[in-house]
C-alpha positions in Angstrom: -59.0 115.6 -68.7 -61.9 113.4 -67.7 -61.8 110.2 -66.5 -62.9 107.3 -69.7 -65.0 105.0 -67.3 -68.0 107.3 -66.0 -68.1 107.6 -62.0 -71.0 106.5 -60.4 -73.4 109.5 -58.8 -75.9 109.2 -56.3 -78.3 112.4 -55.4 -80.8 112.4 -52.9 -82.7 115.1 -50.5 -82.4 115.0 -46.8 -85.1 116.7 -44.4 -83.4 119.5 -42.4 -85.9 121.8 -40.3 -88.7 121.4 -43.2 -86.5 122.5 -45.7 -85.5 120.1 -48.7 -81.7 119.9 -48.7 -80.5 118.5 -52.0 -76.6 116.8 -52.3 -74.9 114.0 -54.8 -72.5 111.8 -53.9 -69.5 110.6 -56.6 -66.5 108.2 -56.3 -65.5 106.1 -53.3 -62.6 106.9 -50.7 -62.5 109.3 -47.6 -65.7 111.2 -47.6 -64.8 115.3 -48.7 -67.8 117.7 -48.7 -68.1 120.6 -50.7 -70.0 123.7 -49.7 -70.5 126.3 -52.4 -70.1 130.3 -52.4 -72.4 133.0 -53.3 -72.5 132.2 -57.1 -72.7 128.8 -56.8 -74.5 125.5 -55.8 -73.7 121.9 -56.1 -73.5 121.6 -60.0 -70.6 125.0 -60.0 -68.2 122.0 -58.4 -68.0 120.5 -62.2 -64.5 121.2 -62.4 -63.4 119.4 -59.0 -65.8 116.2 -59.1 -63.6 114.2 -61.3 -60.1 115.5 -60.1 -61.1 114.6 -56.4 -63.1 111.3 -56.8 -60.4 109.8 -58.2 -59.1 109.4 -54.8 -62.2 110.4 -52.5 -66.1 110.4 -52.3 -67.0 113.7 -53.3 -70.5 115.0 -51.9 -71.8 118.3 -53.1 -75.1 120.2 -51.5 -76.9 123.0 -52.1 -77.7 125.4 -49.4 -81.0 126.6 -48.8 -83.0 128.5 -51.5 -79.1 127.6 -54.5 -80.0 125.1 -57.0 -82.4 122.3 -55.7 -82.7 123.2 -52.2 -85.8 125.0 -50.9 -86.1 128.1 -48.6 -89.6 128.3 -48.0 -88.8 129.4 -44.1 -86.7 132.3 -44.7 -84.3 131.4 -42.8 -80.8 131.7 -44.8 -77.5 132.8 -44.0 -74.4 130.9 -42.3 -76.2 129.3 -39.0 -79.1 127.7 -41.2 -76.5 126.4 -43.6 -74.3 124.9 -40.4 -77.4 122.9 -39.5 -78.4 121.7 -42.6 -74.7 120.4 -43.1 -75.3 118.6 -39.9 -78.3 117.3 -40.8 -77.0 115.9 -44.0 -73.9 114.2 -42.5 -76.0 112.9 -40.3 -78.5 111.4 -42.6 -75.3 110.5 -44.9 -73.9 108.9 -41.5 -70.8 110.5 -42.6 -67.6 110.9 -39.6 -64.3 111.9 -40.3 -65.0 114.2 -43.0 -63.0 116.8 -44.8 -65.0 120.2 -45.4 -64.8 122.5 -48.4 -65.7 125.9 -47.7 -65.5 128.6 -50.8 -66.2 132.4 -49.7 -69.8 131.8 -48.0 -69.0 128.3 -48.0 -66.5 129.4 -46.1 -69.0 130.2 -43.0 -70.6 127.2 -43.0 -67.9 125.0 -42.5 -65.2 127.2 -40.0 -68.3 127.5 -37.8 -69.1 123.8 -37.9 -65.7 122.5 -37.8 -65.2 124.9 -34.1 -68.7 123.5 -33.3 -68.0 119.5 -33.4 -64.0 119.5 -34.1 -64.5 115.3 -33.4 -66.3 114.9 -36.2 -63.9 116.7 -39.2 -60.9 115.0 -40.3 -59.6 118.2 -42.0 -60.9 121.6 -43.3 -59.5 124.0 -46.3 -61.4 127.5 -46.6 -60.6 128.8 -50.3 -61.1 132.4 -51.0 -63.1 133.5 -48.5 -63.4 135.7 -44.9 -64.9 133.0 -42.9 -63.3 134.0 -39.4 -61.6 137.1 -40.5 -61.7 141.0 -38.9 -65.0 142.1 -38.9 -63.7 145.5 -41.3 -62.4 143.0 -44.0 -66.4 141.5 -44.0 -67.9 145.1 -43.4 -65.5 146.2 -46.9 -66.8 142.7 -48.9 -70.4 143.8 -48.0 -70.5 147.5 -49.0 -68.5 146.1 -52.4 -71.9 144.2 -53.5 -72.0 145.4 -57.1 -75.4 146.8 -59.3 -75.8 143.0 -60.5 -78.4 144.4 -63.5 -75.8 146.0 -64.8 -73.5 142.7 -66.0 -73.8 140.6 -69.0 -74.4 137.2 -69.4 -70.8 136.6 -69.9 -69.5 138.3 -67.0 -69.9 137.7 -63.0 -68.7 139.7 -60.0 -66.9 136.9 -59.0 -65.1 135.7 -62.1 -62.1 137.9 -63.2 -62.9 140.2 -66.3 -59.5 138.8 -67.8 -61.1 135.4 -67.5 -64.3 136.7 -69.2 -62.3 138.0 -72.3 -60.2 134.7 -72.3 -63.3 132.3 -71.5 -67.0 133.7 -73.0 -68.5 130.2 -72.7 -67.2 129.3 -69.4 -68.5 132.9 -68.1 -71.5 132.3 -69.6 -71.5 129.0 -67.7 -71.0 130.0 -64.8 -74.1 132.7 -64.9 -76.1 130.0 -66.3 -75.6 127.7 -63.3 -75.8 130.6 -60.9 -79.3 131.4 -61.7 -80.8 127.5 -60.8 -82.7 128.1 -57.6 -84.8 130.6 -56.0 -81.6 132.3 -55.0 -82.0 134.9 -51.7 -81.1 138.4 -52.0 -77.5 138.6 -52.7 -76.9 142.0 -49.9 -79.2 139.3 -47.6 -76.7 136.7 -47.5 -74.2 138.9 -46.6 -75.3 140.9 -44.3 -76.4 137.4 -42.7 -72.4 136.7 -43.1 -71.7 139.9 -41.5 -73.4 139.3 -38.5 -71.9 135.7 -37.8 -69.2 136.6 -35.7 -66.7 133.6 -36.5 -63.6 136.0 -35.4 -65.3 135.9 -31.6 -65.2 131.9 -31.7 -62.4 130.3 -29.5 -60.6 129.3 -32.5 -57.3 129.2 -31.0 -59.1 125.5 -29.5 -60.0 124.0 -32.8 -57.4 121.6 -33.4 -58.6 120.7 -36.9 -55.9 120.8 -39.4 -56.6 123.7 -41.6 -55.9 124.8 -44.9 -56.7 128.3 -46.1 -56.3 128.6 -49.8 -55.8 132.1 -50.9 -55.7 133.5 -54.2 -53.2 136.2 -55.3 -55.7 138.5 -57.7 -58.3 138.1 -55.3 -59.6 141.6 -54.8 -63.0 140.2 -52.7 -61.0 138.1 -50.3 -57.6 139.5 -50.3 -54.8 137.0 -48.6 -53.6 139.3 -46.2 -57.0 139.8 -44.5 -56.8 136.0 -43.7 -53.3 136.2 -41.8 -54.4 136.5 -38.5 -56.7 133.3 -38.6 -53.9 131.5 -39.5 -52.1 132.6 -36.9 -54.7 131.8 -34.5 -55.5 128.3 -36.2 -53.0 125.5 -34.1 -53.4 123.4 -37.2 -53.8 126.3 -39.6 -51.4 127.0 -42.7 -51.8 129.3 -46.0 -51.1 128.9 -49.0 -51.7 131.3 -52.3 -51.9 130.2 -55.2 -52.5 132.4 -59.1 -55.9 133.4 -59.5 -59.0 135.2 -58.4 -61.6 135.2 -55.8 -63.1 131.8 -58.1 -60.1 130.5 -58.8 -61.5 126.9 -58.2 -63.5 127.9 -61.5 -60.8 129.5 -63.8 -57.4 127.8 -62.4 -59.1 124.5 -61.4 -55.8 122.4 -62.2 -54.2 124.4 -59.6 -56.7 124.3 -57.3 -57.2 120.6 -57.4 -53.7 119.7 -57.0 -53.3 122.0 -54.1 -57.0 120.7 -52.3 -55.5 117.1 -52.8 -52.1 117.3 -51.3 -53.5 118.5 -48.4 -56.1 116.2 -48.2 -53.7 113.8 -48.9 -51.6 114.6 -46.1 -54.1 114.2 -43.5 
C-alpha cells in the first residue's frame, strides 16, 4: 500500500568518464543504493521505493546506455558500471552505504564492495551469479532467448505464471525495459562472463552479505550460489518463493526480507 503523504524525490546526473549517469534520490535515513538487472533501470525499482524509504534514503541509477543514462563510449558491461557507481557516490558524497545488486546488478556491486570494503555498510545480491562458477555464468549466457519472438506481455525474466496472472504488470515491465538506448542483450553478458568475480579474494571481504535467492529461479538457480556463501565471512542465504524477478512479482516478500537485513546491520 503506498504511503498518503508523497516522499520527496530528487534526480540529478553525475559526470562519470564523459558519460551522463542519471540517479533519484527518495526518503531520508541510511543511504541504500539500488543497481538494476538486465531488464531494468532506475524506474523498474517502483515496487521497492516506498517500502524502503520509509526507513532509508533510497537512490536508484541507471547504468550506462538503461533508461536515462548515456553510452556514447561503448564501453558497458560490469567494470564501467563499478566506476560509474563510484563516481556517483562520490558526487552523492555518500559512505557507509548498503548496495542492491539484482542479476547484472549483481556485478556491479560484489565487485565494488571487494574493491573498497570501507566504504559499504552492507551488501544483498538478489537473484543473480555475481561471484559464482564460471559454468553457472557460461549456462545463463548460452540460455539468452530469440527476444523477437515474445509479446508485449511476456519477458524472459518474469515468470510465464506471472504473465497469465499479471498482463498489465508484464506489460509494464516491457514498457519500462525498452527506455534507453539499451546495449545488446548477448553484449552485456558476455561482458558478465568475462568478469571474473569467482577469482577475487572474496574470502577477505568482510562486508556483511546477504544473497537473496529465489526458489523458481531457473536463470540463477540457489544452489549455484552456495559456494559464495560459503566463502563470504559475512555471507548468509536466504530463499525466498518466486522467480529470477521476484523483486517485481513477490515484492512484499522481497521487501520485508531486504529490510530485516538492512535492519540488522
Amino acid at each position: 500500500m503506498m504511503r498518503q503523504e508523497p516522499l520527496h524525490r530528487m534526480s540529478g546526473y553525475v559526470q562519470s568518464e564523459g558519460e551522463d549517469i542519471y540517479y533519484e534520490r527518495t526518503g531520508e535515513g541510511p543511504p541504500v543504493v539500488l543497481c538494476h538487472g538486465l531488464g531494468g533501470n532506475h524506474a523498474i525499482w517502483w515496487r521497492q521505493i516506498e517500502a524502503l524509504a520509509t526507513r532509508h534514503e533510497v537512490i536508484t541509477w541507471d547504468q550506462r546506455g538503461f533508461g536515462n543514462s548515456t553510452a556514447r563510449s561503448g564501453d558497458i558491461g560490469p567494470p564501467a558500471a563499478r566506476r560509474d557507481l563510484h563516481a556517483l557516490l562520490d558526487h552523492l558524497g555518500l559512505d557507509g552505504v548498503s548496495l542492491v545488486g539484482q542479476s547484472m546488478g549483481g556485478w556491479a556491486v560484489l565487485g565494488y564492495a571487494q574493491a573498497h570494503p570501507g566504504r559499504i555498510r552492507s551488501l544483498v545480491l538478489s537473484t543473480t551469479l555475481a561471484g559464482a562458477d564460471r559454468s553457472h555464468v557460461d549456462r545463463l549466457v548460452s540460455a539468452e532467448p530469440d527476444r523477437n519472438r515474445l509479446n508485449r506481455r511476456e519477458h524472459p525474466v518474469l515468470s510465464a505464471q506471472f504473465c497469465t496472472e499479471q498482463p498489465d504488470l508484464g506489460v509494464l515491465y516491457n514498457q519500462i525495459s525498452s527506455f534507453g538506448t539499451k546495449p545488446n542483450p548477448a553484449a552485456i553478458l558476455s561482458a558478465m562472463a568475462s568478469d571474473r568475480l569467482a577469482l577475487l579474494p572474496l574470502e577477505e571481504m568482510a562486508v556483511p552479505t546477504l544473497v537473496l535467492m529465489a526458489s523458481g529461479d531457473a536463470l540463477c538457480p540457489p544452489a549455484a550460489m552456495e559456494s559464495l556463501v560459503s566463502r563470504l565471512p559475512g555471507g548468509r542465504m536466504q530463499v525466498i518463493p518466486g522467480s529470477h524477478s521476484a523483486y517485481y512479482e513477490v515484492p512484499e516478500l522481497w521487501n520485508e526480507a531486504v529490510l530485516a537485513f538492512l535492519a540488522s546491520h
